[in-house]
Gaussian input, Z-matrix of N, CA and C with variables (Angstrom, degrees):
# hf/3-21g

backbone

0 1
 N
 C     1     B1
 C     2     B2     1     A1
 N     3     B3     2     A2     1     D1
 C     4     B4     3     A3     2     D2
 C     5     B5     4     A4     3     D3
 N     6     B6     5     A5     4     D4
 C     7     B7     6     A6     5     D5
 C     8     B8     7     A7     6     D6
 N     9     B9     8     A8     7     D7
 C    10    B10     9     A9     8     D8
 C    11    B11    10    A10     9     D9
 N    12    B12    11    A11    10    D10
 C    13    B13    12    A12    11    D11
 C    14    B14    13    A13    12    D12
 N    15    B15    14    A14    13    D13
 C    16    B16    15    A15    14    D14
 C    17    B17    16    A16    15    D15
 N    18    B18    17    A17    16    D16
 C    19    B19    18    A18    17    D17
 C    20    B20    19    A19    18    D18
 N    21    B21    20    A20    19    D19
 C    22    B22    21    A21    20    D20
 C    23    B23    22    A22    21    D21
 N    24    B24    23    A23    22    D22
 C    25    B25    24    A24    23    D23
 C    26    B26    25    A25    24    D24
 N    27    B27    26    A26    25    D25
 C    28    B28    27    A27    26    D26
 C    29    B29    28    A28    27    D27
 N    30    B30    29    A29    28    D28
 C    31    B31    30    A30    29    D29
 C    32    B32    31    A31    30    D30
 N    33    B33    32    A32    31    D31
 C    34    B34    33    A33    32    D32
 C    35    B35    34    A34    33    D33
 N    36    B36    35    A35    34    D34
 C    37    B37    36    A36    35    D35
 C    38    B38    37    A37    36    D36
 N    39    B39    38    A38    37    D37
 C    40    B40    39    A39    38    D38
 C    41    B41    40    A40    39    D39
 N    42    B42    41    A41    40    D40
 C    43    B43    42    A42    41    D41
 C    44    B44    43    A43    42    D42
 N    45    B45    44    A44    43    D43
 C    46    B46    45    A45    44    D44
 C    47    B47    46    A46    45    D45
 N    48    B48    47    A47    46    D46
 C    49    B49    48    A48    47    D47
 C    50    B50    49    A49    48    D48
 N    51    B51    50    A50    49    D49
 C    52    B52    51    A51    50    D50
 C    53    B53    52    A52    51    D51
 N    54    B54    53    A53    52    D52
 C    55    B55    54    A54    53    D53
 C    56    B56    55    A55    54    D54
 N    57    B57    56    A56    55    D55
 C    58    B58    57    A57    56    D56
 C    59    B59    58    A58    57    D57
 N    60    B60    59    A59    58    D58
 C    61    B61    60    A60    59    D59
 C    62    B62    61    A61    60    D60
 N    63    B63    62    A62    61    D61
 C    64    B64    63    A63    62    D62
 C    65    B65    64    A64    63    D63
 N    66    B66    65    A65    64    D64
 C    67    B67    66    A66    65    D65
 C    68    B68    67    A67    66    D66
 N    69    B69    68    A68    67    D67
 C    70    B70    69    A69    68    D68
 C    71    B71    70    A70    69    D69
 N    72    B72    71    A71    70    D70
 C    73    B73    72    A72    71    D71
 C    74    B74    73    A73    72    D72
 N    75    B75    74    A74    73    D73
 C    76    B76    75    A75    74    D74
 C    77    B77    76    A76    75    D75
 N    78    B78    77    A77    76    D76
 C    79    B79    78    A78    77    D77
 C    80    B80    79    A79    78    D78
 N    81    B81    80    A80    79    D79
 C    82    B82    81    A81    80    D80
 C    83    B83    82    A82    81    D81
 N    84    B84    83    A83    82    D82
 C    85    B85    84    A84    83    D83
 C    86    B86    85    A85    84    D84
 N    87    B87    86    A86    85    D85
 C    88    B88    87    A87    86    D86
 C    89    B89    88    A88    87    D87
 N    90    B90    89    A89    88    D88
 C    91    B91    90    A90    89    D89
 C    92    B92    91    A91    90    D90
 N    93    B93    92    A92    91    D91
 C    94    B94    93    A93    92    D92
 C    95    B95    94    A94    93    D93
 N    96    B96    95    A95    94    D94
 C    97    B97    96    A96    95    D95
 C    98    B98    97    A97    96    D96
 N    99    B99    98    A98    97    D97
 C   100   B100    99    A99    98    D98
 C   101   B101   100   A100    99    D99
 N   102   B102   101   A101   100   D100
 C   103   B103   102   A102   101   D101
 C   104   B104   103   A103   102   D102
 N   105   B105   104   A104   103   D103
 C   106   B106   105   A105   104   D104
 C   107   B107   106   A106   105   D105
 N   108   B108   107   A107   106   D106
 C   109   B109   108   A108   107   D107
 C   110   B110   109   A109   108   D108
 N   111   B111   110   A110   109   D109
 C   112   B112   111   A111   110   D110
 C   113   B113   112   A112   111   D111
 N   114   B114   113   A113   112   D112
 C   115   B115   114   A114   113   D113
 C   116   B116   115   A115   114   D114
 N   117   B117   116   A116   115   D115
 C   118   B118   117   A117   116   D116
 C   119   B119   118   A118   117   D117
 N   120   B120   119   A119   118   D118
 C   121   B121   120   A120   119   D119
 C   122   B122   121   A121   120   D120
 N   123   B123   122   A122   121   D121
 C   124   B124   123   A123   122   D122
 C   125   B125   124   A124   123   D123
 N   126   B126   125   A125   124   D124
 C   127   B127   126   A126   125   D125
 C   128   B128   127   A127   126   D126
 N   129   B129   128   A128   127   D127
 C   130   B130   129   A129   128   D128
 C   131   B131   130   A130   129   D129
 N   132   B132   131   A131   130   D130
 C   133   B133   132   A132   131   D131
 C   134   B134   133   A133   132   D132
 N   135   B135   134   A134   133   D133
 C   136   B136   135   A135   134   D134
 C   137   B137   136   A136   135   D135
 N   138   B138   137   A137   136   D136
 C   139   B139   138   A138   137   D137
 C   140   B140   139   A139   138   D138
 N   141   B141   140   A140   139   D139
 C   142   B142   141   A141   140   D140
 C   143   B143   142   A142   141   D141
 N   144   B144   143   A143   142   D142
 C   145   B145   144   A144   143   D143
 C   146   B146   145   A145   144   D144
 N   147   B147   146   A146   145   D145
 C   148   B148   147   A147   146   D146
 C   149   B149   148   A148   147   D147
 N   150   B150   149   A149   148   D148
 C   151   B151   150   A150   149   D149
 C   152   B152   151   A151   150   D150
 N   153   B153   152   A152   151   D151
 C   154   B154   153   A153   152   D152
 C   155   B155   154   A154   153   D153
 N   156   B156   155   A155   154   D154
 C   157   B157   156   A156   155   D155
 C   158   B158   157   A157   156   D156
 N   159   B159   158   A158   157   D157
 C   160   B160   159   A159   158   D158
 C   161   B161   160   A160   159   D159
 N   162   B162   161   A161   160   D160
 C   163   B163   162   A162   161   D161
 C   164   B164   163   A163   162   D162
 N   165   B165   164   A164   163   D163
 C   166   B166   165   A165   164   D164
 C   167   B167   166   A166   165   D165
 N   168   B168   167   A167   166   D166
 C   169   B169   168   A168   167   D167
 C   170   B170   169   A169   168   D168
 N   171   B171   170   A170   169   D169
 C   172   B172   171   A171   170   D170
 C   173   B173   172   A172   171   D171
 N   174   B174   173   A173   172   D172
 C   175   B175   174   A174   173   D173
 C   176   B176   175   A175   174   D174
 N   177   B177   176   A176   175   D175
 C   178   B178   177   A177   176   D176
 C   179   B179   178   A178   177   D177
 N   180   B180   179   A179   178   D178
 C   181   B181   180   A180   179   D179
 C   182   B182   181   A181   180   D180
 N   183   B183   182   A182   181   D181
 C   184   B184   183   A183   182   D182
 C   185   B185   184   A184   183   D183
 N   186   B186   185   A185   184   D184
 C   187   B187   186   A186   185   D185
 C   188   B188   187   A187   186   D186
 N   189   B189   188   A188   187   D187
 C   190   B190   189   A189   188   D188
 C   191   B191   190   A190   189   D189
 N   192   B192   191   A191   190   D190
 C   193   B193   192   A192   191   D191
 C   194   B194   193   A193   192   D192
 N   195   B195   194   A194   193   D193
 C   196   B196   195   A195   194   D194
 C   197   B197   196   A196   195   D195
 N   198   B198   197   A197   196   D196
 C   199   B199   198   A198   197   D197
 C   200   B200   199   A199   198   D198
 N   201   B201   200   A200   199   D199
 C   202   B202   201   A201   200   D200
 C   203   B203   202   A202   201   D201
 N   204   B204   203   A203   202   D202
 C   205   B205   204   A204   203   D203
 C   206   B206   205   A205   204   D204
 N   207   B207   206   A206   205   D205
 C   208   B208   207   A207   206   D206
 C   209   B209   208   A208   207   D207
 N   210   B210   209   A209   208   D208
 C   211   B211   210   A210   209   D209
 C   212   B212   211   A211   210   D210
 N   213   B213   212   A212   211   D211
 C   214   B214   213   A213   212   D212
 C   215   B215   214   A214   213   D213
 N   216   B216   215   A215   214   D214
 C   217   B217   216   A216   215   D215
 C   218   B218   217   A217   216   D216
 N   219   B219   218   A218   217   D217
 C   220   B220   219   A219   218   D218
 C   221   B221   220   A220   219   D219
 N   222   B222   221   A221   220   D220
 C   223   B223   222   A222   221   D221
 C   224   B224   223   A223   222   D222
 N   225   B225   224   A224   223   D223
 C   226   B226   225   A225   224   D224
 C   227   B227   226   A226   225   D225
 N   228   B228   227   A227   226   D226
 C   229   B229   228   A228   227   D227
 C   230   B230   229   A229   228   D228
 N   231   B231   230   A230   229   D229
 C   232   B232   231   A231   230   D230
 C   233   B233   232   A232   231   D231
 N   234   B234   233   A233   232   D232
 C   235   B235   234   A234   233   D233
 C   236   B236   235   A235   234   D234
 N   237   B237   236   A236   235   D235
 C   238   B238   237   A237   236   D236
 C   239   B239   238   A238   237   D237
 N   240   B240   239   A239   238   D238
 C   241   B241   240   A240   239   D239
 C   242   B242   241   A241   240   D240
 N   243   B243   242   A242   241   D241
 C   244   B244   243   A243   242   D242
 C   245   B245   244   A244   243   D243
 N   246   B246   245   A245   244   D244
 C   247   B247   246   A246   245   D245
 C   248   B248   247   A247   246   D246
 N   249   B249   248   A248   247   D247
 C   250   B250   249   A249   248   D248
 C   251   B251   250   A250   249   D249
 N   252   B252   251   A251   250   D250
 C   253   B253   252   A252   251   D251
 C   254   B254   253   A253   252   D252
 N   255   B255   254   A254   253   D253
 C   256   B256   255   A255   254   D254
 C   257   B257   256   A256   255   D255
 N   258   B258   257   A257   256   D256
 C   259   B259   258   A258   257   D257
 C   260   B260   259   A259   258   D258
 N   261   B261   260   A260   259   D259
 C   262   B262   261   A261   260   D260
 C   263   B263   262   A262   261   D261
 N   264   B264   263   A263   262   D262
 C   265   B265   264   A264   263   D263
 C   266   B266   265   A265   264   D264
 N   267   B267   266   A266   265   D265
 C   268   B268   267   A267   266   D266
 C   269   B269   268   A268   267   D267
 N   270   B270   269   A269   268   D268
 C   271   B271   270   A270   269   D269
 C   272   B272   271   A271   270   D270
 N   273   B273   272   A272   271   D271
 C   274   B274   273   A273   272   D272
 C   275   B275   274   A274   273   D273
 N   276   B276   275   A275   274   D274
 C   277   B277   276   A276   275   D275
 C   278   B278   277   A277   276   D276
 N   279   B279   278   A278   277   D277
 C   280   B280   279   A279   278   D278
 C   281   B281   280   A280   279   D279
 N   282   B282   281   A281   280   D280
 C   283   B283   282   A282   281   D281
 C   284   B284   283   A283   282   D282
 N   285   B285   284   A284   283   D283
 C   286   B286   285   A285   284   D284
 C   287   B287   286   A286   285   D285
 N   288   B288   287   A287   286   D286
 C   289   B289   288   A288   287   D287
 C   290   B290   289   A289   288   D288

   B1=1.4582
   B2=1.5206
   B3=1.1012
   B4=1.4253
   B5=1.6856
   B6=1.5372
   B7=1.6671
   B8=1.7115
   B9=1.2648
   B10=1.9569
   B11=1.3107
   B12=1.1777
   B13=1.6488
   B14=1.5522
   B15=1.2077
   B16=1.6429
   B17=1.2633
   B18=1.4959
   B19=1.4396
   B20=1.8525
   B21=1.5014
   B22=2.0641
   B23=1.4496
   B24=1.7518
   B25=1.2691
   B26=1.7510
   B27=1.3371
   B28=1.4353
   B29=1.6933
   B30=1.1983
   B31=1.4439
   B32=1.3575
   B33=1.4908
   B34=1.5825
   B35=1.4244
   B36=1.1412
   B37=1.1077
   B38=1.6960
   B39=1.4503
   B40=1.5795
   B41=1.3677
   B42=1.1205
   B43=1.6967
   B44=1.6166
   B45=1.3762
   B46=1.1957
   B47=1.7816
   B48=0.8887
   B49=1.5200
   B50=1.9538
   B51=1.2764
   B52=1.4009
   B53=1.3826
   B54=1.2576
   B55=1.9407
   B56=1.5081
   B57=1.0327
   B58=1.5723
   B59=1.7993
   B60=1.4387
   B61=1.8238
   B62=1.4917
   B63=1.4478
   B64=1.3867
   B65=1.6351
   B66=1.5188
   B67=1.2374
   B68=1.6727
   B69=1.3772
   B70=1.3471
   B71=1.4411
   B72=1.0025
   B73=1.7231
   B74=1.5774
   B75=1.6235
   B76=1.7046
   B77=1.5175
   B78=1.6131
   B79=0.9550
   B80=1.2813
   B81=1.4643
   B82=1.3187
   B83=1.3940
   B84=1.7917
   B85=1.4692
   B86=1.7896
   B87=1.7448
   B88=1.1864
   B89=1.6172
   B90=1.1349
   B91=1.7441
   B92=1.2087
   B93=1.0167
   B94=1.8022
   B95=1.4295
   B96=1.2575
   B97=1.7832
   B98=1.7806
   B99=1.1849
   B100=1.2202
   B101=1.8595
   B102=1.5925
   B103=1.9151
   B104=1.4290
   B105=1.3180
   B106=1.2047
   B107=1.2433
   B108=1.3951
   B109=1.5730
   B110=1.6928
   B111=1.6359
   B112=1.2477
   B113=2.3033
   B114=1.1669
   B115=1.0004
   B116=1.8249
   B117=1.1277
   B118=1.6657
   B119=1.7861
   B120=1.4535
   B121=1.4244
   B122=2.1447
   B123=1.4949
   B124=1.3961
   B125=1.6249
   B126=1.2129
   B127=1.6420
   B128=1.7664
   B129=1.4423
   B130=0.8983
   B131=1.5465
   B132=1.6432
   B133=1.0792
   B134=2.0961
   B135=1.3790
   B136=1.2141
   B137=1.8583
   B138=1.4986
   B139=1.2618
   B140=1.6266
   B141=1.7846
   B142=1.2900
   B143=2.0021
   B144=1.3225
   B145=1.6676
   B146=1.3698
   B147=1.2167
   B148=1.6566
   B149=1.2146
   B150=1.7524
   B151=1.3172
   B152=1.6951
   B153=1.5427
   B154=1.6109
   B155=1.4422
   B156=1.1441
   B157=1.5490
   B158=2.0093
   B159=1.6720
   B160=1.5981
   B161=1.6356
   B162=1.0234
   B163=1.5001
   B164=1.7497
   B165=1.6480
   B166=1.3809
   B167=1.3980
   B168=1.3779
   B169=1.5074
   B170=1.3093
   B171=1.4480
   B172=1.5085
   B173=1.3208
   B174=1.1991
   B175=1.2661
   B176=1.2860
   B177=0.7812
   B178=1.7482
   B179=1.8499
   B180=1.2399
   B181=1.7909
   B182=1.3697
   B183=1.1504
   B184=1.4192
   B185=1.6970
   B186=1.8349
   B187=1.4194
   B188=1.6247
   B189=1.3561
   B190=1.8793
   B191=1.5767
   B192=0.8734
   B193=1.5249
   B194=1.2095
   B195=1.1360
   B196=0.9544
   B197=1.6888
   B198=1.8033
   B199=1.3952
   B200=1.8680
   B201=1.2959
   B202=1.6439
   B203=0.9759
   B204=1.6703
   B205=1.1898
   B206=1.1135
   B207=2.0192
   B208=1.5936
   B209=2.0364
   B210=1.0077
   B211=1.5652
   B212=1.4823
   B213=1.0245
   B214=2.0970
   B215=1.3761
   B216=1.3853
   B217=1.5294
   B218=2.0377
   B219=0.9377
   B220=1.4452
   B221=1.7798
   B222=1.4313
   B223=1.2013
   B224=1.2215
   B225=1.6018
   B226=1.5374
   B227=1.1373
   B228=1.3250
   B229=1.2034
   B230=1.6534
   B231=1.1829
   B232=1.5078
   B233=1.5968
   B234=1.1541
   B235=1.3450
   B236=1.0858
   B237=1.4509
   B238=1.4435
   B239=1.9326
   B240=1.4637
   B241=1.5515
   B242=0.9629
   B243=1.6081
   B244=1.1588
   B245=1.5201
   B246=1.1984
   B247=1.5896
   B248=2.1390
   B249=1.7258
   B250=1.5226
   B251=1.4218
   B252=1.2574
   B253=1.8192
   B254=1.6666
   B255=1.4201
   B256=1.4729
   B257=1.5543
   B258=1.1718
   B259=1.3930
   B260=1.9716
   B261=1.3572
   B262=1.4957
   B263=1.4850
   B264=1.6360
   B265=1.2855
   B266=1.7995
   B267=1.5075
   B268=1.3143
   B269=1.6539
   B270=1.5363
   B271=1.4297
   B272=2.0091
   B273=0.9132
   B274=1.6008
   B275=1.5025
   B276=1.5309
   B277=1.5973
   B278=1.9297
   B279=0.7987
   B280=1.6418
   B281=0.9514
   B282=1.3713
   B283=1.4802
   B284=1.3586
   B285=1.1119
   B286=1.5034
   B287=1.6793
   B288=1.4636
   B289=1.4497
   B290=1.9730
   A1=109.04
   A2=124.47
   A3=136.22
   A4=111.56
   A5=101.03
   A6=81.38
   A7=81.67
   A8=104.29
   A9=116.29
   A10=86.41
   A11=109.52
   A12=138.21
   A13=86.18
   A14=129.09
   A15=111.48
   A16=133.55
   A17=110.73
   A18=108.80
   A19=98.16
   A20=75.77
   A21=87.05
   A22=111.15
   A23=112.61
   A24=103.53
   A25=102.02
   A26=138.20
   A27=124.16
   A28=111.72
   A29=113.01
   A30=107.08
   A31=122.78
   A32=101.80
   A33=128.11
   A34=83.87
   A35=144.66
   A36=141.46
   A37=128.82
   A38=102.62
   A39=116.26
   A40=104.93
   A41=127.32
   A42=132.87
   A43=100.73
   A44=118.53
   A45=116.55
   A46=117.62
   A47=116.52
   A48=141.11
   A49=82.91
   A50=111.64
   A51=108.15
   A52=138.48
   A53=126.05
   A54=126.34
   A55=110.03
   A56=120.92
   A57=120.23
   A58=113.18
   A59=92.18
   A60=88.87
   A61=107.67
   A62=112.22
   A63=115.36
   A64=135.29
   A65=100.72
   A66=125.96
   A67=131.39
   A68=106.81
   A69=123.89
   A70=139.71
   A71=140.86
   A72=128.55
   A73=83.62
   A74=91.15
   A75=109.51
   A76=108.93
   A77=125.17
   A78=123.56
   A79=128.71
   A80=127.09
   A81=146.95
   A82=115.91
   A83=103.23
   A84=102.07
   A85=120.46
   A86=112.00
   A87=103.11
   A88=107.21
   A89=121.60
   A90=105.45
   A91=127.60
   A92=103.08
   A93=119.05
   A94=113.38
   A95=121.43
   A96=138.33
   A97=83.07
   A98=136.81
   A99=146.20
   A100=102.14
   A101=100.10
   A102=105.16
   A103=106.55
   A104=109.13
   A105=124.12
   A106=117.26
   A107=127.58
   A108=118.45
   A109=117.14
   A110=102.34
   A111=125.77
   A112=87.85
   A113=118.19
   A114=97.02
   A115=110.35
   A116=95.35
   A117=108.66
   A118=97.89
   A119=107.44
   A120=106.45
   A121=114.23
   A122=108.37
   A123=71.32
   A124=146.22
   A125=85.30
   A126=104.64
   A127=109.68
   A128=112.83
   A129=122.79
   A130=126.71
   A131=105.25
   A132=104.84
   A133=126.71
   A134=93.62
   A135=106.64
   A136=116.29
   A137=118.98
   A138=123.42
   A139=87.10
   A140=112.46
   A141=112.54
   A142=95.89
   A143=105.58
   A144=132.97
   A145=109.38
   A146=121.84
   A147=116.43
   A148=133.05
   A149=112.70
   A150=110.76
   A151=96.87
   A152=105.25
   A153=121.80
   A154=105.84
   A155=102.21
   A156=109.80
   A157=113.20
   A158=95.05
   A159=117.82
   A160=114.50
   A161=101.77
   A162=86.94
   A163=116.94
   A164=101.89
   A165=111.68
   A166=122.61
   A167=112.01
   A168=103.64
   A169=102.37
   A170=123.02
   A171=120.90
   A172=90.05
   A173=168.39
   A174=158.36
   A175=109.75
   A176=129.36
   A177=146.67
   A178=81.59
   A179=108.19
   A180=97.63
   A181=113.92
   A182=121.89
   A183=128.23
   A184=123.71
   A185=94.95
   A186=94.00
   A187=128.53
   A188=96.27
   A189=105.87
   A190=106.09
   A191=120.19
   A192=142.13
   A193=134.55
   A194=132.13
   A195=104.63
   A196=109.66
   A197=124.28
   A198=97.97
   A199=85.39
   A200=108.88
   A201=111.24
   A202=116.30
   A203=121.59
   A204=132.09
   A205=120.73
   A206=93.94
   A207=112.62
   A208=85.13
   A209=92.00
   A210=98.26
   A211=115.78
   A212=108.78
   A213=115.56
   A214=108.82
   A215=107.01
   A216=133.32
   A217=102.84
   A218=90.95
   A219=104.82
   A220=113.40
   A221=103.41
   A222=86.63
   A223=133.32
   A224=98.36
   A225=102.11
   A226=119.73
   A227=142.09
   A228=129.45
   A229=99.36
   A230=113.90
   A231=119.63
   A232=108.08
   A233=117.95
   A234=136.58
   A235=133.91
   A236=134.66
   A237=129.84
   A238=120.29
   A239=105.89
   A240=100.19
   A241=124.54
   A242=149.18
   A243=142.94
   A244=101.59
   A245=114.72
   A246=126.07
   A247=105.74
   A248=87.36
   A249=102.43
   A250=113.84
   A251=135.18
   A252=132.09
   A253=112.93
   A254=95.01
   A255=101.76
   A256=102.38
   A257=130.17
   A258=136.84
   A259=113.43
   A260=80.01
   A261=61.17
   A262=109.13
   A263=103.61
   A264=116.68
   A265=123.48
   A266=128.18
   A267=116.15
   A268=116.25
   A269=116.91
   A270=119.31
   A271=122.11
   A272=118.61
   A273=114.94
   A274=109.53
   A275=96.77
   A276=91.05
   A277=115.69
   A278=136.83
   A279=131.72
   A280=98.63
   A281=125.96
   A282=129.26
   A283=129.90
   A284=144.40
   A285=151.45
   A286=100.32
   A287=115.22
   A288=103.11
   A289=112.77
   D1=145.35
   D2=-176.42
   D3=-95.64
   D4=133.55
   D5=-160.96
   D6=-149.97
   D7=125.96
   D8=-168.29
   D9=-83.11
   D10=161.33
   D11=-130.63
   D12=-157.18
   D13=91.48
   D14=146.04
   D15=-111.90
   D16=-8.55
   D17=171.91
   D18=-134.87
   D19=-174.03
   D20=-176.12
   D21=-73.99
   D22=-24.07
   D23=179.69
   D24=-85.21
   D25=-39.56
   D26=165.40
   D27=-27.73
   D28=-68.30
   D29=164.42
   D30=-9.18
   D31=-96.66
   D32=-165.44
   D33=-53.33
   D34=-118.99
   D35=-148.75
   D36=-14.20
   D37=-30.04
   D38=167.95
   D39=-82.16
   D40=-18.47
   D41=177.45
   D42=-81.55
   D43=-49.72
   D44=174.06
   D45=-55.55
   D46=-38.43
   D47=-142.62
   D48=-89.90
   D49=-74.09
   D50=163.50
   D51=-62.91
   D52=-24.40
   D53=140.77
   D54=-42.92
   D55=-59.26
   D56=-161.59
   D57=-78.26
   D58=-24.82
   D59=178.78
   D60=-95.09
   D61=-7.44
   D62=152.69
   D63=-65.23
   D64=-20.94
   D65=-163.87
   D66=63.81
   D67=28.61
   D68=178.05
   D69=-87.45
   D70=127.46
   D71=-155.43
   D72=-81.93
   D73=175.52
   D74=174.27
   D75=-74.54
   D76=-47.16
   D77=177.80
   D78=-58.47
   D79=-30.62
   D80=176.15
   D81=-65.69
   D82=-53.43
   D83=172.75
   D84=-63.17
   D85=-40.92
   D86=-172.75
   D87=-81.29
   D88=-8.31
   D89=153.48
   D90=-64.76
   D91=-43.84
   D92=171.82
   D93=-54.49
   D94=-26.42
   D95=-165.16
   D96=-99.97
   D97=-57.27
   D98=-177.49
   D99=105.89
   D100=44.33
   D101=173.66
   D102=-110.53
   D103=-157.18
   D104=167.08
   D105=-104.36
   D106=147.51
   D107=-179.30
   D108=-57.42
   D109=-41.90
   D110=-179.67
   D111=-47.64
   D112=-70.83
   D113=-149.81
   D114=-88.64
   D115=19.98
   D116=167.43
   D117=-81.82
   D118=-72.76
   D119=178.32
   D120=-46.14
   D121=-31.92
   D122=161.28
   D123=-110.82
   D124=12.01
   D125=158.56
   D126=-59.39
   D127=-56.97
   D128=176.16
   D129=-45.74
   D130=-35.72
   D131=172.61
   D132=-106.32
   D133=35.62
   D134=175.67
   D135=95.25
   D136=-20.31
   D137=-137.21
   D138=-67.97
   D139=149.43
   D140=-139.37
   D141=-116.71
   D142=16.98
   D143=177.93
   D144=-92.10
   D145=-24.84
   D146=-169.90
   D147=-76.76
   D148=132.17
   D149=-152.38
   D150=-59.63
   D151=166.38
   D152=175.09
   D153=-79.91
   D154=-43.34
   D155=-161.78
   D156=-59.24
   D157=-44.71
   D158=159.17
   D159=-61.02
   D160=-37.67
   D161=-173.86
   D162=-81.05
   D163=-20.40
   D164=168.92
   D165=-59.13
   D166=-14.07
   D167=-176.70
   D168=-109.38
   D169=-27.18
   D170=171.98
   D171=-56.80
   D172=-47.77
   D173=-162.97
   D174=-80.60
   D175=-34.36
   D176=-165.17
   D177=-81.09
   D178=-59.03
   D179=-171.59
   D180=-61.97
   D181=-33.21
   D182=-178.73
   D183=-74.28
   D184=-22.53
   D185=-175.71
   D186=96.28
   D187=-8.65
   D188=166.85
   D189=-70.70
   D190=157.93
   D191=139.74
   D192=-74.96
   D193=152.07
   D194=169.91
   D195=-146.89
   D196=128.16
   D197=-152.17
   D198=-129.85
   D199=-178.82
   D200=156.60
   D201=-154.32
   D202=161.20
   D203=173.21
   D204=-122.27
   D205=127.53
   D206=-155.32
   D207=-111.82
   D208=175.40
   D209=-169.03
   D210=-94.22
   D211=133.73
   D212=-177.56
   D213=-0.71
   D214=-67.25
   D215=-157.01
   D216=-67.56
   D217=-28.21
   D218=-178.58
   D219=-74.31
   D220=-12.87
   D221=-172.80
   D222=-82.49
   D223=-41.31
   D224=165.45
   D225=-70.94
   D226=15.49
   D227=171.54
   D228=-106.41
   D229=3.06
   D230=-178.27
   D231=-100.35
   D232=-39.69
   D233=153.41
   D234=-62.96
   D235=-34.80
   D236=146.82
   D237=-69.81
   D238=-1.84
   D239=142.49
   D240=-104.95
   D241=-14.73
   D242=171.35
   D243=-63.82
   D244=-22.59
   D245=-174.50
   D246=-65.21
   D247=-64.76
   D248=172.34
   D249=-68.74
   D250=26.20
   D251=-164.81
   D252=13.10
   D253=157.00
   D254=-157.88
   D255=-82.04
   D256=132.54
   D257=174.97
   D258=-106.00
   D259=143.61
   D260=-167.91
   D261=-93.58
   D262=171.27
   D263=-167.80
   D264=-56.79
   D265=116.99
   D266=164.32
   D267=-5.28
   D268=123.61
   D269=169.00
   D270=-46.14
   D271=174.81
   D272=-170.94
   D273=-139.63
   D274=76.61
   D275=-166.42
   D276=91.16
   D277=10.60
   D278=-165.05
   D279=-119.37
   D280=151.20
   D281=152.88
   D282=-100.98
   D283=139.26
   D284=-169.58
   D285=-80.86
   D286=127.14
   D287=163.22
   D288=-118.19

C-alpha cells in the first residue's frame, strides 16, 4: 500500500506500525538492521536528526520501500546523471594527503 510520507514522524510511525504487526521487538529489529535500539526507537519516534543512510536499512529489515515522486521534467535530468555516475561533491575545507 502506498502511504505519503510528509514528515519524519509519518515515517516512524509506519516503521512502528510495521515492527509490531510483524511481531518484532525494537532491539531485535535494530540488530537485524545493524543500529542501535536507541536509534530505532528514535526514528520511531519521529526525531527529525536521523541519519538516512541508517534509516535505509531499518527499512530494508522490515521490508518497506521506499520510493518518490520527482516531477516529469526532472527526469531526464536525473537520468543523464545516473548516465554520468555520481561524483562526489568538491571537499569543504579538507585536505587530500
Amino acid at each position: 500500500m502506498q502511504l505519503p510520507i510528509r514528515s519524519v514522524s509519518d515515517l516512524g510511525l509506519a516503521v512502528r506500525a510495521v515492527r509490531k504487526q510483524q511481531g518484532l521487538r525494537q532491539d531485535d529489529t535494530a540488530g537485524g538492521a545493524g543500529v542501535g535500539h536507541v536509534f530505532l526507537r528514535d526514528v520511531e519516534r519521529g526525531k527529525e536528526t536521523v541519519q538516512l543512510g541508517l534509516v535505509l536499512k531499518v527499512l530494508d529489515e522490515l521490508g518497506i520501500q521506499l520510493s518518490i515522486d520527482i516531477p516529469g521534467e526532472a527526469l531526464t535530468r536525473l537520468n543523464g546523471l545516473r548516465e554520468k555516475g555520481l561524483k562526489p561533491l568538491p571537499g569543504r575545507g579538507k585536505t587530500g594527503a
